[in-house]
N, CA, C and O atoms as CSV, one atom per row, in Angstrom:
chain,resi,resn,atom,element,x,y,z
A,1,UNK,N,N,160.692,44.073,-44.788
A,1,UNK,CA,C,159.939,43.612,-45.942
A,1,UNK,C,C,158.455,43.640,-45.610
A,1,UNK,O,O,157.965,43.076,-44.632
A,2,UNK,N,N,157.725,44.411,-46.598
A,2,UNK,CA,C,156.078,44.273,-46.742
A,2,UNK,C,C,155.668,42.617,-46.408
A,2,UNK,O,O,156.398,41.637,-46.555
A,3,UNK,N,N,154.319,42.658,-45.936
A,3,UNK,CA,C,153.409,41.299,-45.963
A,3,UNK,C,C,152.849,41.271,-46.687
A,3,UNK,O,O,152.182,42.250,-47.023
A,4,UNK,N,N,152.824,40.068,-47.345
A,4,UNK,CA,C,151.838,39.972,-48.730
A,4,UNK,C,C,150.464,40.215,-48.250
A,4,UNK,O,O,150.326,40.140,-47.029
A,5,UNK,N,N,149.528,40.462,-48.880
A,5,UNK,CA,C,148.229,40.489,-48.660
A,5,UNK,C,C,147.657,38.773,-47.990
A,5,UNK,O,O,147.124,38.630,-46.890
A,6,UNK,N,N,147.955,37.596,-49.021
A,6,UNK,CA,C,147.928,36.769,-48.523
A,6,UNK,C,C,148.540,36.565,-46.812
A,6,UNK,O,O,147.834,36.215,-45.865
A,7,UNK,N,N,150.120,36.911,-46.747
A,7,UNK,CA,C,150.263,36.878,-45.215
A,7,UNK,C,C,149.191,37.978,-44.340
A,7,UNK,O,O,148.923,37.604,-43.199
A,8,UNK,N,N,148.934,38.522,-44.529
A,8,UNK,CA,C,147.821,39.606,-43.609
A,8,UNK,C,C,146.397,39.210,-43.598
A,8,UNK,O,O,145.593,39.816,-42.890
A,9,UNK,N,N,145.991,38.053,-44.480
A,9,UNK,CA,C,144.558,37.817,-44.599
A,9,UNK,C,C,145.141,36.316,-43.373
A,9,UNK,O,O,144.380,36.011,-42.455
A,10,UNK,N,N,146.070,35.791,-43.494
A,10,UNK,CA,C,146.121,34.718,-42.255
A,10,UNK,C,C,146.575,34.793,-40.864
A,10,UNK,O,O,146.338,33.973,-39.977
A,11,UNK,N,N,147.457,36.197,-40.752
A,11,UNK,CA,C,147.026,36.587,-39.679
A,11,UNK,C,C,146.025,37.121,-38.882
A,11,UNK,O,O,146.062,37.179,-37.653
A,12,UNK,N,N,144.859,37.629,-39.817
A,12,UNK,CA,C,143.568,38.085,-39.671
A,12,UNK,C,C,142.685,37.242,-39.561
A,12,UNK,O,O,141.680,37.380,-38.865
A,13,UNK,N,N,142.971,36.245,-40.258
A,13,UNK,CA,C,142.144,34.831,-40.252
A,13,UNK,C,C,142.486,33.858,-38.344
A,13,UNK,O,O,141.643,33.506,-37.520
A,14,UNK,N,N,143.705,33.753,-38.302
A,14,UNK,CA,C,144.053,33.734,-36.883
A,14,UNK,C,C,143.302,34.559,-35.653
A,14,UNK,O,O,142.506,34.033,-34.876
A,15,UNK,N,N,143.570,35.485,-35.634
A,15,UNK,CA,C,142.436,36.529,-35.194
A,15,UNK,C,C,141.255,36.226,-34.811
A,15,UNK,O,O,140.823,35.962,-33.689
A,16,UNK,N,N,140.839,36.270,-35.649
A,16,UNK,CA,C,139.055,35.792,-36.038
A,16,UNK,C,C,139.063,34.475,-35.393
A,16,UNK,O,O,138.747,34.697,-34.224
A,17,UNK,N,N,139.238,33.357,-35.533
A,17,UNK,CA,C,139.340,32.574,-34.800
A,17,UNK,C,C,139.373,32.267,-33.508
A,17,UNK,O,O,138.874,31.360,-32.843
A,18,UNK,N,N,140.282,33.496,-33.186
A,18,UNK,CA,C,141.003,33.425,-31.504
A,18,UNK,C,C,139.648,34.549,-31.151
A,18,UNK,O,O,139.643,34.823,-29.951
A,19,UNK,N,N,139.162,34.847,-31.489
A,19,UNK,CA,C,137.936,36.197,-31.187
A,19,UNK,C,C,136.874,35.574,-30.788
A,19,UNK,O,O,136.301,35.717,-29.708
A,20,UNK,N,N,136.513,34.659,-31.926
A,20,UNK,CA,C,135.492,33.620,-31.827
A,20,UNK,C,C,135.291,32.344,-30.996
A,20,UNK,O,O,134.271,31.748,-30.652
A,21,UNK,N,N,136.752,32.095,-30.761
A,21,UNK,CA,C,136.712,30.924,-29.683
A,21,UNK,C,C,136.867,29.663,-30.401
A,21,UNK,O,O,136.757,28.607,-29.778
A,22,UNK,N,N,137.204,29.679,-32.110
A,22,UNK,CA,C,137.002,28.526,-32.653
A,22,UNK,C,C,138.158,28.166,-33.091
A,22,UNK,O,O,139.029,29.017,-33.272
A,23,UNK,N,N,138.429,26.536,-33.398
A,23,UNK,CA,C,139.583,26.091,-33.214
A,23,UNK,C,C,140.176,26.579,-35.079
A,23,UNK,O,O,139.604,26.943,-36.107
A,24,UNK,N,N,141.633,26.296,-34.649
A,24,UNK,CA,C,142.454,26.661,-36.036
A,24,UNK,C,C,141.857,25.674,-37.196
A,24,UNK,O,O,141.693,26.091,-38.342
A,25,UNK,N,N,141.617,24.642,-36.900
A,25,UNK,CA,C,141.058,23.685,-37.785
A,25,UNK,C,C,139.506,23.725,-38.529
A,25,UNK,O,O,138.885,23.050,-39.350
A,26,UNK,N,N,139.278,25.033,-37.656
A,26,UNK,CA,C,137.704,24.786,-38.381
A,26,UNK,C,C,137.933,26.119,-39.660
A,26,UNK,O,O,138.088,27.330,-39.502
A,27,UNK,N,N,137.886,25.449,-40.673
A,27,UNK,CA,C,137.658,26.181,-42.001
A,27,UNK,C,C,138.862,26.941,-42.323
A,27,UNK,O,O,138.811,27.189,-43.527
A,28,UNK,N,N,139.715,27.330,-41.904
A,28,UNK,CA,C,140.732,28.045,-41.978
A,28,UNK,C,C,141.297,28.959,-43.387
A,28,UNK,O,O,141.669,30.111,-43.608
A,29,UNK,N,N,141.126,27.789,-44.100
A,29,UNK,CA,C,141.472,27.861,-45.747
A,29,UNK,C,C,140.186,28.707,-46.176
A,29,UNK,O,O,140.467,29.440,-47.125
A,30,UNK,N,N,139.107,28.800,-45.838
A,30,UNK,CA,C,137.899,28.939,-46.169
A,30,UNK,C,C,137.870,30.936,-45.672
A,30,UNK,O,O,137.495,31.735,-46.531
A,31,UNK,N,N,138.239,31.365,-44.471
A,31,UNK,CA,C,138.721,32.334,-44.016
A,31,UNK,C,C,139.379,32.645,-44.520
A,31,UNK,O,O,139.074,33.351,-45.480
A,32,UNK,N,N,140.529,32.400,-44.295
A,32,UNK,CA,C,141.972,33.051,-44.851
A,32,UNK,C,C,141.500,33.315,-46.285
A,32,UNK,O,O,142.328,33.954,-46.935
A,33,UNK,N,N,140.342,32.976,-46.967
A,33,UNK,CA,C,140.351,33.345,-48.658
A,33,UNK,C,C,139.054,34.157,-48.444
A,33,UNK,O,O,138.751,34.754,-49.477
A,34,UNK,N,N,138.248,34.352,-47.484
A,34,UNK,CA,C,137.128,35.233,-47.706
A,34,UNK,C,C,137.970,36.629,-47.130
A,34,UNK,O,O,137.669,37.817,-47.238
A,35,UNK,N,N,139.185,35.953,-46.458
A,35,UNK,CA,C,139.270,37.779,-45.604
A,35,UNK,C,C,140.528,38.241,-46.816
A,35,UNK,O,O,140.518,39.470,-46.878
A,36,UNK,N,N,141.192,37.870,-47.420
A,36,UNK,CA,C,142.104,37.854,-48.513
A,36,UNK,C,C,140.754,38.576,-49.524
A,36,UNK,O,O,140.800,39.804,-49.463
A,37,UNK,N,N,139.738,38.109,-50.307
A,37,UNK,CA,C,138.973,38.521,-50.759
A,37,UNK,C,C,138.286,39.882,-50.718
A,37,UNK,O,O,137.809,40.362,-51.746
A,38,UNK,N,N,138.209,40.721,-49.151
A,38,UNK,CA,C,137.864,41.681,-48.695
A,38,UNK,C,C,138.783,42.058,-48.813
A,38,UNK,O,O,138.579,42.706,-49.840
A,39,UNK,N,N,140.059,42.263,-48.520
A,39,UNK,CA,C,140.867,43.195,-48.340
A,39,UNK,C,C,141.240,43.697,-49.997
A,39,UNK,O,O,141.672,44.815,-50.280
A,40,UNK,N,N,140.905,42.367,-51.190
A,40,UNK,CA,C,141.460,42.630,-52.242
A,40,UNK,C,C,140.638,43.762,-53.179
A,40,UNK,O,O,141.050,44.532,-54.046
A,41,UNK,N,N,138.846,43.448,-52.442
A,41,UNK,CA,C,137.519,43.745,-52.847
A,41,UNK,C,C,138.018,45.777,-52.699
A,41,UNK,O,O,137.930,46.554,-53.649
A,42,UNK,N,N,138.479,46.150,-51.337
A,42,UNK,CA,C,138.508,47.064,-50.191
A,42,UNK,C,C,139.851,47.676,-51.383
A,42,UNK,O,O,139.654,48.219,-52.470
A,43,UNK,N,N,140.553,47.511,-51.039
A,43,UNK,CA,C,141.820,47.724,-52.386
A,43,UNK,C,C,141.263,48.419,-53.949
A,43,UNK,O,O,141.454,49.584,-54.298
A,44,UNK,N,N,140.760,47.681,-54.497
A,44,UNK,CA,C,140.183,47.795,-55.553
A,44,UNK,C,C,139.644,48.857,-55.709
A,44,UNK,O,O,140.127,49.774,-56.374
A,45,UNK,N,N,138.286,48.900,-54.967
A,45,UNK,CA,C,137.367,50.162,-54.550
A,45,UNK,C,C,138.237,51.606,-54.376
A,45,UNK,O,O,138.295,52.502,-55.218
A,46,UNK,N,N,138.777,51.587,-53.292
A,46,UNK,CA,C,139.555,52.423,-52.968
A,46,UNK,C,C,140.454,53.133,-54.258
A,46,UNK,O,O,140.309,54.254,-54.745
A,47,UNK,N,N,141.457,52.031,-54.632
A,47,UNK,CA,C,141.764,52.610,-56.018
A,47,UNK,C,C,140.640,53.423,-56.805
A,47,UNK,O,O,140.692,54.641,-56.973
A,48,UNK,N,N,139.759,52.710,-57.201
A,48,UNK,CA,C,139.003,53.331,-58.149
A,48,UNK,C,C,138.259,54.662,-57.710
A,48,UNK,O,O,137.626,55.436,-58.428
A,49,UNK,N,N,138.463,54.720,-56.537
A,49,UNK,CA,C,137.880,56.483,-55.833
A,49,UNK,C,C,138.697,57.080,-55.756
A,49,UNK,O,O,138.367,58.242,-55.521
A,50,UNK,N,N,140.564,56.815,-55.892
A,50,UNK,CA,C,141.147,57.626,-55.923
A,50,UNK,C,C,141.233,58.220,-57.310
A,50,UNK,O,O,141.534,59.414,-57.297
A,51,UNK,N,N,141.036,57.668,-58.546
A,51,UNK,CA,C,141.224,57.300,-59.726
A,51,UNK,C,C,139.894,58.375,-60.498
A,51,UNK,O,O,139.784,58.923,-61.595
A,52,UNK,N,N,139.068,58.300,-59.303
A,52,UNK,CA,C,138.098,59.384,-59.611
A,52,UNK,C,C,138.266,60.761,-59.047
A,52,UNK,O,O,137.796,61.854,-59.365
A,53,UNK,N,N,138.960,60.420,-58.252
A,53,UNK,CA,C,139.094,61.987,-57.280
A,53,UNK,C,C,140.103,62.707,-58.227
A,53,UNK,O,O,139.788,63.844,-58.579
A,54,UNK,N,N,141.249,62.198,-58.670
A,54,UNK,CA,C,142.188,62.718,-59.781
A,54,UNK,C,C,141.379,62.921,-61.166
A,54,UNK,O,O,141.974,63.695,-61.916
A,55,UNK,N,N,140.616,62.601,-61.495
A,55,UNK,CA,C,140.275,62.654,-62.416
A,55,UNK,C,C,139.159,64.010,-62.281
A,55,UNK,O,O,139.188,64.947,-63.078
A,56,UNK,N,N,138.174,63.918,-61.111
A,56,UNK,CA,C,137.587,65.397,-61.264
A,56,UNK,C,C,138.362,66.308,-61.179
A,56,UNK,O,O,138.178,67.194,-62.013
A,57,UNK,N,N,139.697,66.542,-60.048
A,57,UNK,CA,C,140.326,67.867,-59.872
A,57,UNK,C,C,140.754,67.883,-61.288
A,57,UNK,O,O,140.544,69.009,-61.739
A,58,UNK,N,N,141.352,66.963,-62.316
A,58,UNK,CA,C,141.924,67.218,-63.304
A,58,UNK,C,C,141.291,68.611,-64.137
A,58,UNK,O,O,141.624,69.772,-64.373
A,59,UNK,N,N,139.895,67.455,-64.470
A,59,UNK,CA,C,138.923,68.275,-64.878
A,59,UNK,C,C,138.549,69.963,-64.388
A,59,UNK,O,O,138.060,70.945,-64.946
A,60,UNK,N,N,139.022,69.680,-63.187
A,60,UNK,CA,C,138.243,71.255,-62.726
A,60,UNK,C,C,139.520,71.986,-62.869
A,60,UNK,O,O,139.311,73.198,-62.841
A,61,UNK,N,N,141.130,71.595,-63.053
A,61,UNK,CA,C,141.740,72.120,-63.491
A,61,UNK,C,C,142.212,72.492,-64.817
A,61,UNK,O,O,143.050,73.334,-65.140
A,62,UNK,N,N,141.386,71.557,-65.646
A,62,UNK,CA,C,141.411,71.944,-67.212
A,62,UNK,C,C,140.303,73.144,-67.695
A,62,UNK,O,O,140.302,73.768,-68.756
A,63,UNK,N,N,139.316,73.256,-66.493
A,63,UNK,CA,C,138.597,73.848,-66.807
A,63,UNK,C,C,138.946,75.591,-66.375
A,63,UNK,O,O,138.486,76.608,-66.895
A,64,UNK,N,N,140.023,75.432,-65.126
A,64,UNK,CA,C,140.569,76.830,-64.499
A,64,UNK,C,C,141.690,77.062,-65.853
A,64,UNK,O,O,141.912,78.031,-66.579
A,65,UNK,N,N,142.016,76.256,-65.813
A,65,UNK,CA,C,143.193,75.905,-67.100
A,65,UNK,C,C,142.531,76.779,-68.329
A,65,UNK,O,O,142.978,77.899,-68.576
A,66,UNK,N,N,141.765,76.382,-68.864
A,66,UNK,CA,C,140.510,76.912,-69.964
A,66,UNK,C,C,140.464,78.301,-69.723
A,66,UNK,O,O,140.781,79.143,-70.563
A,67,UNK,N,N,140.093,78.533,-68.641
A,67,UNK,CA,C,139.461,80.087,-68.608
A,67,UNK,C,C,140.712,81.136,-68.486
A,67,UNK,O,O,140.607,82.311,-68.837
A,68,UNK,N,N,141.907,80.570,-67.948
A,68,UNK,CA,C,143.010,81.574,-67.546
A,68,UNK,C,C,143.761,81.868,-68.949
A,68,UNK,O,O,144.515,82.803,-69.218
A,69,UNK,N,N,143.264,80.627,-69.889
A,69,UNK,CA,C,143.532,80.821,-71.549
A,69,UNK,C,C,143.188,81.732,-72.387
A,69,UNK,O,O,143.742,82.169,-73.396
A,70,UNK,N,N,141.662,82.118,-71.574
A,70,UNK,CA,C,140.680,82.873,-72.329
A,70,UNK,C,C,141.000,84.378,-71.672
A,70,UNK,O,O,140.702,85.285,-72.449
A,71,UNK,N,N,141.418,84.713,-70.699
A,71,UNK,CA,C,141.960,85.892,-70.277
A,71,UNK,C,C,142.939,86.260,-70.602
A,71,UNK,O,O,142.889,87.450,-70.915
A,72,UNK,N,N,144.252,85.650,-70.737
A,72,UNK,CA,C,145.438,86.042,-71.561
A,72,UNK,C,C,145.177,86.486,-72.869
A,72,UNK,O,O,145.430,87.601,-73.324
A,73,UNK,N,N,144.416,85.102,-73.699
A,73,UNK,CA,C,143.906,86.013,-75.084
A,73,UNK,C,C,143.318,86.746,-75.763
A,73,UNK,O,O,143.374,86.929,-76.979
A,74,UNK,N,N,142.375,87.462,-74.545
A,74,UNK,CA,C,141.786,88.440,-74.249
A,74,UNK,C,C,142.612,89.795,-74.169
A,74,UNK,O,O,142.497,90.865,-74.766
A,75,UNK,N,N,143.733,89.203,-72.925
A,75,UNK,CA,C,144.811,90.297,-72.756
A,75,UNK,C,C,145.538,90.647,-74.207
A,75,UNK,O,O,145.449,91.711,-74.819
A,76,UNK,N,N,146.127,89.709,-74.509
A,76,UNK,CA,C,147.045,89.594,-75.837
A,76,UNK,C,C,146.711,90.723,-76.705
A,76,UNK,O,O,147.382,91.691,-77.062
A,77,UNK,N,N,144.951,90.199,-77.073
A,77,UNK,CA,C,144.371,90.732,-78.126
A,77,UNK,C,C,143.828,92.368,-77.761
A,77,UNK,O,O,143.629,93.086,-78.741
A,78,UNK,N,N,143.682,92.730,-76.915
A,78,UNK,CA,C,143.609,93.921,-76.734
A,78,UNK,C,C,144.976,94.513,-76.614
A,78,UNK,O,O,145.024,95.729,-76.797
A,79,UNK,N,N,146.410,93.725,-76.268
A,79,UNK,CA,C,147.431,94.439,-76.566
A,79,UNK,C,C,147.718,94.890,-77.737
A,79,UNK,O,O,148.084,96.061,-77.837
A,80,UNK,N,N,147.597,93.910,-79.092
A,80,UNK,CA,C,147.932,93.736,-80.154
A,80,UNK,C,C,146.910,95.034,-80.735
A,80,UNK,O,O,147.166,95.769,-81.689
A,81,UNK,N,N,146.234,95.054,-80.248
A,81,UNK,CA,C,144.996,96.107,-80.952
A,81,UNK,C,C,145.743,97.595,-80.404
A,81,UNK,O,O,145.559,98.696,-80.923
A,82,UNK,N,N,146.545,97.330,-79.330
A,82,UNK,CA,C,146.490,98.659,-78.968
A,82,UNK,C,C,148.507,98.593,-79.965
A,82,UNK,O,O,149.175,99.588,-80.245
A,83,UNK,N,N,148.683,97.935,-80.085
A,83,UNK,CA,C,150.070,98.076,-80.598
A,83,UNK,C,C,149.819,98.339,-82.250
A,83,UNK,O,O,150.685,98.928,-82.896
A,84,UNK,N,N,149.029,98.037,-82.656
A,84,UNK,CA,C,148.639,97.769,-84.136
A,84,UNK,C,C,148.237,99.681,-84.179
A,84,UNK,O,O,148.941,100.340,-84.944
A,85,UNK,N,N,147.598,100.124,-83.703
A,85,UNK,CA,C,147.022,101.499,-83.411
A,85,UNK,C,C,147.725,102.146,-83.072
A,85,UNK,O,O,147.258,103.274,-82.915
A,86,UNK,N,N,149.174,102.014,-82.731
A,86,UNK,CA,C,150.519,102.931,-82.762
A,86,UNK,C,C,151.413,103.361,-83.668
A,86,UNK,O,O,152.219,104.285,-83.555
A,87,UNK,N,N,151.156,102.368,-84.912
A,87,UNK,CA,C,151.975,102.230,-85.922
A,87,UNK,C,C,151.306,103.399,-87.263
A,87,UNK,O,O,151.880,103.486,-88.348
């Protein structure tokens, strides 16, 4: 089973503590919600750059999309011209 974000911001919060030299009692609650906060901040962000990255290739594929439209009906129409001119 996954760790909630909450469980990973208090083991991180533990951490920090033990890094720092400072006891479990000092602020704890106060940590555990600023580093919960970053990770949620860090999350967020991230989403939203992936959210952009899909969204330009989209674009640059609507736009390859677009043009490979404009060559077929290009093709088409010079077929049709040449089929129309047989009859």
């Amino acid at each position: 089973m996954s760790k909630s974000l909450r469980e990973r911001a208090e083991e991180t919060s533990k951490e920090v503590h033990d890094i720092l030299g400072l006891s479990q009692d000092d602020h704890p609650q106060e940590v555990t919600d600023a580093i919960e906060h970053a990770i949620i901040r860090a999350l967020v962000e991230e989403r939203y750059r992936c959210a952009d990255l899909v969204r330009d290739e989209m674009e640059k594929n609507a736009h390859k999309a677009e043009d490979m439209a404009e060559k077929v009906r290009a093709v088409n129409s010079v077929l049709e011209t040449t089929l129309n001119s047989m009859r």
